[in-house]
Structure formats: C-alpha cells, structure tokens
MIDREN-425861 format. One record per residue: residue in three letters; x, y, z of N, C-alpha, C, O, CB in turn. Coordinates in Angstrom, 3 decimals, decimal comma. Glycine has a CB too. Layout:
<roza martor="ALA" n_u="X" n_v="Y" n_w="Z" ca_u="X" ca_v="Y" ca_w="Z" c_u="X" c_v="Y" c_w="Z" o_u="X" o_v="Y" o_w="Z" cb_u="X" cb_v="Y" cb_w="Z"/>
...
END
This chain:
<roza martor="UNK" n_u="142,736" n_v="80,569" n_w="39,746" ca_u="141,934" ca_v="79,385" ca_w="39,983" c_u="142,173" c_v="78,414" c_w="38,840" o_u="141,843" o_v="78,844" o_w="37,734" cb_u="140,427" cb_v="79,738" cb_w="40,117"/>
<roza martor="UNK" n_u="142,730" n_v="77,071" n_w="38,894" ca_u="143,074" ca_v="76,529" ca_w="37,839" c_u="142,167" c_v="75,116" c_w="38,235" o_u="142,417" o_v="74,490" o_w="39,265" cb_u="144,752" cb_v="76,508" cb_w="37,595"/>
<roza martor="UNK" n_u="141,080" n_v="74,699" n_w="37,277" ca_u="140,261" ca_v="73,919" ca_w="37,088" c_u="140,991" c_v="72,581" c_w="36,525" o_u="141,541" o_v="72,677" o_w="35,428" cb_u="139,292" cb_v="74,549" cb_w="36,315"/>
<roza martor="UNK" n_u="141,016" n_v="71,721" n_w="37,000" ca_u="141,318" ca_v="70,461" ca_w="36,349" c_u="140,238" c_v="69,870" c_w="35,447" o_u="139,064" o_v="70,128" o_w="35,713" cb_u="141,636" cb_v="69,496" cb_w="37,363"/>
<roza martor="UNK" n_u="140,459" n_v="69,307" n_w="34,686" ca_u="139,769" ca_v="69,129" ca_w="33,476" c_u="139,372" c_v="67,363" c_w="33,073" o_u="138,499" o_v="66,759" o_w="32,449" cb_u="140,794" cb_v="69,865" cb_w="32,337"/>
<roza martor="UNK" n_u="140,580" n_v="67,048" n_w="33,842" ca_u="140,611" ca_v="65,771" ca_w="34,066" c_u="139,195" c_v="64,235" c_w="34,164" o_u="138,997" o_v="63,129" o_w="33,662" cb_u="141,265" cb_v="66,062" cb_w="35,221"/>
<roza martor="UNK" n_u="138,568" n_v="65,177" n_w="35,147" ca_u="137,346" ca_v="64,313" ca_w="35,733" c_u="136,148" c_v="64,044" c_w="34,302" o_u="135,369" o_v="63,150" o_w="33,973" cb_u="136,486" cb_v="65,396" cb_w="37,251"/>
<roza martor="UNK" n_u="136,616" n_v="65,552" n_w="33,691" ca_u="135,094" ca_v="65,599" ca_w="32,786" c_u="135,870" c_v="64,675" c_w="31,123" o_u="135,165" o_v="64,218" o_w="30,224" cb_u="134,343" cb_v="68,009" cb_w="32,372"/>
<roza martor="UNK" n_u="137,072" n_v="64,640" n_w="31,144" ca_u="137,617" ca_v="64,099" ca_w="30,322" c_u="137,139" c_v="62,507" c_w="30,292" o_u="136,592" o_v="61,825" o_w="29,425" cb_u="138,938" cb_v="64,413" cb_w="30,528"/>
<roza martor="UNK" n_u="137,576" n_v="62,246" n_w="31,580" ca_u="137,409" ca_v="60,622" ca_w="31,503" c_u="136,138" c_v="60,350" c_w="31,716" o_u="135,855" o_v="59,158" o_w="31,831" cb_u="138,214" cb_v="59,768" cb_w="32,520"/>
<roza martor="UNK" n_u="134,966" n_v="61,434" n_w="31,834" ca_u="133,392" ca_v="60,989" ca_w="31,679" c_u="133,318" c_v="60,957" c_w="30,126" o_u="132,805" o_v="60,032" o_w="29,496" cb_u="132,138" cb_v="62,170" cb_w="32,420"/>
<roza martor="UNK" n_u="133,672" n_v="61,647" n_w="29,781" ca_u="133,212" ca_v="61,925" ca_w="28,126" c_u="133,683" c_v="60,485" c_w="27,646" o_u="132,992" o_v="59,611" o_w="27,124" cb_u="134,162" cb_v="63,444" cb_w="27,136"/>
<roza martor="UNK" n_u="135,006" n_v="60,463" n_w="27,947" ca_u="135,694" ca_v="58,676" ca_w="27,556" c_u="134,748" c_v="57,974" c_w="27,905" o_u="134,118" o_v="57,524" o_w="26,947" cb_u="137,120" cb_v="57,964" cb_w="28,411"/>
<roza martor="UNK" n_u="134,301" n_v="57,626" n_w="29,098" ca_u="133,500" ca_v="56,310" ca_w="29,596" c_u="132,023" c_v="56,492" c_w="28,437" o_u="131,627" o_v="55,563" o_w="27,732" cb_u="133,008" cb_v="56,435" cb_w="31,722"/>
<roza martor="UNK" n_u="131,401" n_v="57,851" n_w="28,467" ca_u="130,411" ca_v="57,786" ca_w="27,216" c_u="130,566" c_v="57,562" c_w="26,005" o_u="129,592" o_v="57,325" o_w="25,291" cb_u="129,882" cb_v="58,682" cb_w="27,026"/>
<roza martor="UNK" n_u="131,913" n_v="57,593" n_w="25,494" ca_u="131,898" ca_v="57,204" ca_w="24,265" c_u="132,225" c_v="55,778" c_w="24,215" o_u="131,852" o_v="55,082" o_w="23,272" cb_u="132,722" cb_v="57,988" cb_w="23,507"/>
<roza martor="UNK" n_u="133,027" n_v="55,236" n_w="25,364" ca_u="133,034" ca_v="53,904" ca_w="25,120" c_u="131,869" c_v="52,921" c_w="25,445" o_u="131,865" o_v="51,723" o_w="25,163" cb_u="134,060" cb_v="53,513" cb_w="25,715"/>
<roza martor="UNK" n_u="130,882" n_v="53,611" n_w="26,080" ca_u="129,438" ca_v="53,270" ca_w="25,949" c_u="128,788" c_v="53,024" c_w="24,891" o_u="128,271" o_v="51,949" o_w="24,587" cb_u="128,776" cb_v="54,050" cb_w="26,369"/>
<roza martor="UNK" n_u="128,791" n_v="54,414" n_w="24,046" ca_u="128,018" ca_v="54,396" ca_w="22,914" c_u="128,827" c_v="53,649" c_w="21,723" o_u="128,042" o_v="53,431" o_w="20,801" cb_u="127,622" cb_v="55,859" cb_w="22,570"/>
<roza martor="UNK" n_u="130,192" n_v="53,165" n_w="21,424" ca_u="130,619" ca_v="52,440" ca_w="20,907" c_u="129,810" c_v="51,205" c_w="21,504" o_u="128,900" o_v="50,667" o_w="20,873" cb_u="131,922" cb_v="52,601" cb_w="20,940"/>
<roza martor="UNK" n_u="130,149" n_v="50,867" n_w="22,563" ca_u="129,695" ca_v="49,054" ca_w="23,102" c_u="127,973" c_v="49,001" c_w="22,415" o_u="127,614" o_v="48,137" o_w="21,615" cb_u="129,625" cb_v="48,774" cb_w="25,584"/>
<roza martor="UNK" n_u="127,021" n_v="50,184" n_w="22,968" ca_u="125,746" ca_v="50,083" ca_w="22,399" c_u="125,633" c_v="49,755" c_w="20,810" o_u="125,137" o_v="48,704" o_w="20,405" cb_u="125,098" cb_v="51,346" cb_w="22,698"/>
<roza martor="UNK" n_u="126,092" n_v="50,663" n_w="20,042" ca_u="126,382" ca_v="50,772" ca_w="18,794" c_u="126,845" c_v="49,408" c_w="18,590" o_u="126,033" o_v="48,859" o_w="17,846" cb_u="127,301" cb_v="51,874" cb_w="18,456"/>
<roza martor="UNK" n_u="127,638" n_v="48,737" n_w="18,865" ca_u="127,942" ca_v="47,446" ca_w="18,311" c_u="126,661" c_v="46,367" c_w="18,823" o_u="126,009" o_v="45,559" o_w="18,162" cb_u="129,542" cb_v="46,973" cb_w="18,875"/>
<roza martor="UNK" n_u="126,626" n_v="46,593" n_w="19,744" ca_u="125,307" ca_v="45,498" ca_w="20,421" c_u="123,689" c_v="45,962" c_w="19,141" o_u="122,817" o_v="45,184" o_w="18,754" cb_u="124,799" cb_v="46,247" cb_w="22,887"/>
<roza martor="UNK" n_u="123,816" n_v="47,159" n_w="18,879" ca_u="122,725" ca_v="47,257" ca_w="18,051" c_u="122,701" c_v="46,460" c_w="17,083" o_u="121,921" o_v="45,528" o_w="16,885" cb_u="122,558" cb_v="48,347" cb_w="17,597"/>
<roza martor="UNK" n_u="124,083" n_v="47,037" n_w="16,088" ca_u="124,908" ca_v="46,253" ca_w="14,995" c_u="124,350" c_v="44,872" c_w="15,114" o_u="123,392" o_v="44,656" o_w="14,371" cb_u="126,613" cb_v="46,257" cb_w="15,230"/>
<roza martor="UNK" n_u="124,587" n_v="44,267" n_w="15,586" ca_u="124,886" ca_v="42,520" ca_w="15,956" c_u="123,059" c_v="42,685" c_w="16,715" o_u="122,468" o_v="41,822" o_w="16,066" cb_u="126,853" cb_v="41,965" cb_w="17,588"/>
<roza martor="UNK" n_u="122,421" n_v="43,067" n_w="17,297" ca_u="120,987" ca_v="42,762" ca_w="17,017" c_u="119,820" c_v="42,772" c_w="16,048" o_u="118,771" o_v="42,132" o_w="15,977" cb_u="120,630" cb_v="43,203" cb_w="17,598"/>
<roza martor="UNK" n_u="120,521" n_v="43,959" n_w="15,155" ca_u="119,824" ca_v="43,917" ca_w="13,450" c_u="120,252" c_v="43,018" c_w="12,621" o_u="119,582" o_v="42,689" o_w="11,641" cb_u="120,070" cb_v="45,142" cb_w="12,554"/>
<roza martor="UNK" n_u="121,760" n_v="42,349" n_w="12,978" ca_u="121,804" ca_v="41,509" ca_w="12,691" c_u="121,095" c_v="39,860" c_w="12,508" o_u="121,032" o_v="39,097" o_w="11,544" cb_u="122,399" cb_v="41,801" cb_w="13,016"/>
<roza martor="UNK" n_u="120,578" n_v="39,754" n_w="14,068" ca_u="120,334" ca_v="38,846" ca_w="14,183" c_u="118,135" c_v="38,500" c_w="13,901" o_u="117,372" o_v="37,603" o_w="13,544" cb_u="121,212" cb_v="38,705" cb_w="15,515"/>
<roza martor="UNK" n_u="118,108" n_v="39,843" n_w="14,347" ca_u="116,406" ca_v="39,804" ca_w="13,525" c_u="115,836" c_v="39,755" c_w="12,473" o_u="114,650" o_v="39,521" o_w="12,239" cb_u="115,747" cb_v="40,580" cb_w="13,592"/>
<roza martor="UNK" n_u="117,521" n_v="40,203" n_w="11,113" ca_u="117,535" ca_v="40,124" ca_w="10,410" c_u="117,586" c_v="38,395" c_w="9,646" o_u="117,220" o_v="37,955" o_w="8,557" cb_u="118,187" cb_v="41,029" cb_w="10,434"/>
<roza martor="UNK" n_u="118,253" n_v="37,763" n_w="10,895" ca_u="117,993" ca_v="36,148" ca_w="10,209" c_u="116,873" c_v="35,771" c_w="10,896" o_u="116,496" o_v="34,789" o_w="10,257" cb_u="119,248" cb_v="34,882" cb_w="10,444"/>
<roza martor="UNK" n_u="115,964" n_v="35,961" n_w="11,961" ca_u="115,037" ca_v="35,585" ca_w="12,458" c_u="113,830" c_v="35,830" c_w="11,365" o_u="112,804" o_v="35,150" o_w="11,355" cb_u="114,994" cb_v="36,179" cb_w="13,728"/>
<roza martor="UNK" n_u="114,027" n_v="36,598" n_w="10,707" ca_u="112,645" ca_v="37,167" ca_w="9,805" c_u="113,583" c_v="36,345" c_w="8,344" o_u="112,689" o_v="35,563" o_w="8,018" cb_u="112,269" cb_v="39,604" cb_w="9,732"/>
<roza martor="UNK" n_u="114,229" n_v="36,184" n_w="7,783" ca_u="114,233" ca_v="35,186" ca_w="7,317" c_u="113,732" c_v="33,319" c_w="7,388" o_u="113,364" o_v="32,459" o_w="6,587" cb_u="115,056" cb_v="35,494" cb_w="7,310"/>
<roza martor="UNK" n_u="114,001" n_v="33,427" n_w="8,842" ca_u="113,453" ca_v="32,411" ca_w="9,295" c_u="112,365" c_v="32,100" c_w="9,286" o_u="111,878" o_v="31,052" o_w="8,863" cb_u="113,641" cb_v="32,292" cb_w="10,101"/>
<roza martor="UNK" n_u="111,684" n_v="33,308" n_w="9,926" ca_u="110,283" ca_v="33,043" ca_w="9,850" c_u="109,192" c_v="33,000" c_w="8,093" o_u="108,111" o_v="32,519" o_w="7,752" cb_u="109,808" cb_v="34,302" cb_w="10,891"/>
<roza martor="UNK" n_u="110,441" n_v="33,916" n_w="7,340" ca_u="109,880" ca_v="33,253" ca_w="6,140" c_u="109,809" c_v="31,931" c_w="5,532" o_u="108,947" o_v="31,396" o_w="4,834" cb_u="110,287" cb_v="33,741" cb_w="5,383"/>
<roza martor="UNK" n_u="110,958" n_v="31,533" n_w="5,982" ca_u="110,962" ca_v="29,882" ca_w="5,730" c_u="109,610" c_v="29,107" c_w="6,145" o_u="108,767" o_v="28,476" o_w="5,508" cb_u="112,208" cb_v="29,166" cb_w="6,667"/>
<roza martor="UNK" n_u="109,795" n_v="29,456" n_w="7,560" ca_u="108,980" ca_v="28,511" ca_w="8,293" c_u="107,243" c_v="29,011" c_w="7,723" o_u="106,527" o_v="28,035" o_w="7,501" cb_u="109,355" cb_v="28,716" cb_w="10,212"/>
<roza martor="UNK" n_u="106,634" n_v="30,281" n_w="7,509" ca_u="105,739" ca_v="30,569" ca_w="6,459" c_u="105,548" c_v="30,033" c_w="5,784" o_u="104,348" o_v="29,789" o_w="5,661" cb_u="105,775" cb_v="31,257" cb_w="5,917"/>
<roza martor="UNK" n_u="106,502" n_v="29,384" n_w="4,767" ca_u="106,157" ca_v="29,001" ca_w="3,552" c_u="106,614" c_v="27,306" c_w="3,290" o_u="106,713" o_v="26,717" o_w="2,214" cb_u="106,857" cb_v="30,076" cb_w="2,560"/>
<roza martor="UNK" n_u="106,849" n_v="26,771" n_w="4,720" ca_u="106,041" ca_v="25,496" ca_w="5,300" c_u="105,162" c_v="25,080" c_w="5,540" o_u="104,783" o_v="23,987" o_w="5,120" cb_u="106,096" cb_v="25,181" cb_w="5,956"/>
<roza martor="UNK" n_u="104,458" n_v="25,913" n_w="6,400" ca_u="103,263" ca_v="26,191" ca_w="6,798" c_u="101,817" c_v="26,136" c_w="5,977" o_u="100,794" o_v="25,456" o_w="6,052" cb_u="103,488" cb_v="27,287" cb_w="7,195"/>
<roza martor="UNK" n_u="102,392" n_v="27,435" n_w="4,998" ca_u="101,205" ca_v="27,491" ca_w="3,813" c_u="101,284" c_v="25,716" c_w="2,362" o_u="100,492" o_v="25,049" o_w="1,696" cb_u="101,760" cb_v="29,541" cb_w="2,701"/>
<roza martor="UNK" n_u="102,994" n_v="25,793" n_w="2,677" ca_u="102,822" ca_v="24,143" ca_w="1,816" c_u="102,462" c_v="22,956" c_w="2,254" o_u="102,143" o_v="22,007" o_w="1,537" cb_u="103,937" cb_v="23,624" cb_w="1,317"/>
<roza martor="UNK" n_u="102,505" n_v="22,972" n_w="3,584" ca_u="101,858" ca_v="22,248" ca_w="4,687" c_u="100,155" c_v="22,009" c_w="4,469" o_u="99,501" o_v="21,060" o_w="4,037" cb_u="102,165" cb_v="23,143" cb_w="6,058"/>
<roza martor="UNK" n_u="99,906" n_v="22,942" n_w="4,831" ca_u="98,183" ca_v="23,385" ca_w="4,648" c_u="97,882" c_v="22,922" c_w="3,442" o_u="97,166" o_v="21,923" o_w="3,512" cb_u="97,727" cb_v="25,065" cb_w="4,653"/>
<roza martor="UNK" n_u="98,172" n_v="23,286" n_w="2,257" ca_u="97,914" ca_v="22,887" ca_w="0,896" c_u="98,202" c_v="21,652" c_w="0,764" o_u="97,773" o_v="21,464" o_w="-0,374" cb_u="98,561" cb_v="23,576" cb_w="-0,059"/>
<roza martor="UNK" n_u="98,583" n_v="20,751" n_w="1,072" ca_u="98,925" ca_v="19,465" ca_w="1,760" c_u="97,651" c_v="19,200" c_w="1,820" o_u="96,894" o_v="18,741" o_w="0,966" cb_u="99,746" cb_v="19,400" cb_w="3,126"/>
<roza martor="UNK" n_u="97,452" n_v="19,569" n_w="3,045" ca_u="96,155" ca_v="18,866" ca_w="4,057" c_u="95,019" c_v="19,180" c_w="3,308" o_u="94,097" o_v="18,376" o_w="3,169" cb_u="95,912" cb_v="19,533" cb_w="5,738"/>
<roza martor="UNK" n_u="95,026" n_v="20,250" n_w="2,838" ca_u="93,722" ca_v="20,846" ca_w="1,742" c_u="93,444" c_v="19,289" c_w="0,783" o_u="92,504" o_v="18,503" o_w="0,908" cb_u="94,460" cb_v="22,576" cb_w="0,358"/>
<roza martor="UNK" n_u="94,242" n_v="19,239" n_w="0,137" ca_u="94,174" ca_v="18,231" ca_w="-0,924" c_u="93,895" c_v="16,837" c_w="-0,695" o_u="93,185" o_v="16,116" o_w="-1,395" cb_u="95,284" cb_v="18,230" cb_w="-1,542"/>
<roza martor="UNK" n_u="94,796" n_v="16,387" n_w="0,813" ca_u="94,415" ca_v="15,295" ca_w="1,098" c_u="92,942" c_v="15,064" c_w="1,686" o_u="92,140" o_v="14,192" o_w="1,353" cb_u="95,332" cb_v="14,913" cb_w="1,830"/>
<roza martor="UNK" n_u="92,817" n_v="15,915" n_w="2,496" ca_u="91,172" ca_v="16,467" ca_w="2,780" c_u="90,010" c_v="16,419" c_w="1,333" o_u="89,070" o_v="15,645" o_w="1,154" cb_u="91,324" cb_v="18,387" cb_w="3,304"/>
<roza martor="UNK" n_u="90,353" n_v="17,207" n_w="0,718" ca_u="89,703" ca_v="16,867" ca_w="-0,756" c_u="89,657" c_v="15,470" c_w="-0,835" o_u="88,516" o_v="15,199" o_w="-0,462" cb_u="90,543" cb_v="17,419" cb_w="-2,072"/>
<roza martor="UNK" n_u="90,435" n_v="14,072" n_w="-1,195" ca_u="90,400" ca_v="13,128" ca_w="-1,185" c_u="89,496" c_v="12,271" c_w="-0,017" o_u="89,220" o_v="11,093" o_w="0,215" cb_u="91,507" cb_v="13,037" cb_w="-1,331"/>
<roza martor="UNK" n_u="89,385" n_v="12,798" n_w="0,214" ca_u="88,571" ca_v="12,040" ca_w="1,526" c_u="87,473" c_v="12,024" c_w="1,066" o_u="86,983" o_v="13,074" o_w="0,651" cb_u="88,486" cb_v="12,676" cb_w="2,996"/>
<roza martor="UNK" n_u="86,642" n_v="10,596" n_w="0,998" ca_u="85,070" ca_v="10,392" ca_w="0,995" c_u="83,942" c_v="10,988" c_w="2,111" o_u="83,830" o_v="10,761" o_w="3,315" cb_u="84,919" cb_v="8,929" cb_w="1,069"/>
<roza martor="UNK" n_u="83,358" n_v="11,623" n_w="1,434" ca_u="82,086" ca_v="12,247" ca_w="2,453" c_u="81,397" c_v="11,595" c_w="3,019" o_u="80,861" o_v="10,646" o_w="2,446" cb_u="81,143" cb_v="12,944" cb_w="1,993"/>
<roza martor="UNK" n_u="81,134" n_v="11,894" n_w="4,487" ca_u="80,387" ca_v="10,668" ca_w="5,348" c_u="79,002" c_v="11,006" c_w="5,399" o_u="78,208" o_v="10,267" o_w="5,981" cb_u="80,917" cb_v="10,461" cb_w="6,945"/>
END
C-alpha cells in the first residue's frame, strides 16, 4: 500500500504560507498602532495646552 504524501505536503505549505502572510500583517499592524498612540500623544498634549489656554483666558475675564 503506498500512500502518497503529496496532498498533506502542500497543506502544510499553504499553512505556512498563511502564517507567514498573518505574521507580516501583524508586523505592519503593531506597527501602525504604534504611530497611532504616538499620535494620540500629540494630540493629548494639545488638548491639555489647549485647556490651559482657555483656563487663563477665562481667568481674565471680568465677573458678571
């Protein structure tokens, strides 16, 4: 009885070229949350200089 081997070969291929494609798509999504959370630090620390802004100009304002 001689089993060909063939079929389970080229499954194992198609899974690894899966988990390569995933693996890179991960890659390149930590990537990119990784500049989003930079971003959002930026934009944080607009925000809070923003506010401190308004704080102060608010301070200036005559009481009615």
């Amino acid at each position: 009885m001689s089993v060909s081997l063939d079929p389970l070969e080229r499954k194992v291929d198609q899974i690894l070229a899966v988990c390569a494609s995933l693996r890179g798509e991960n890659q390149a999504l930590r990537a990119h949350v990784a500049g989003l959370e930079v971003e959002k630090a930026a934009l944080a620390l607009k925000i809070d200089t923003t506010r401190e802004r308004l704080e102060a100009l608010m301070a200036r304002l005559p009481e009615e």
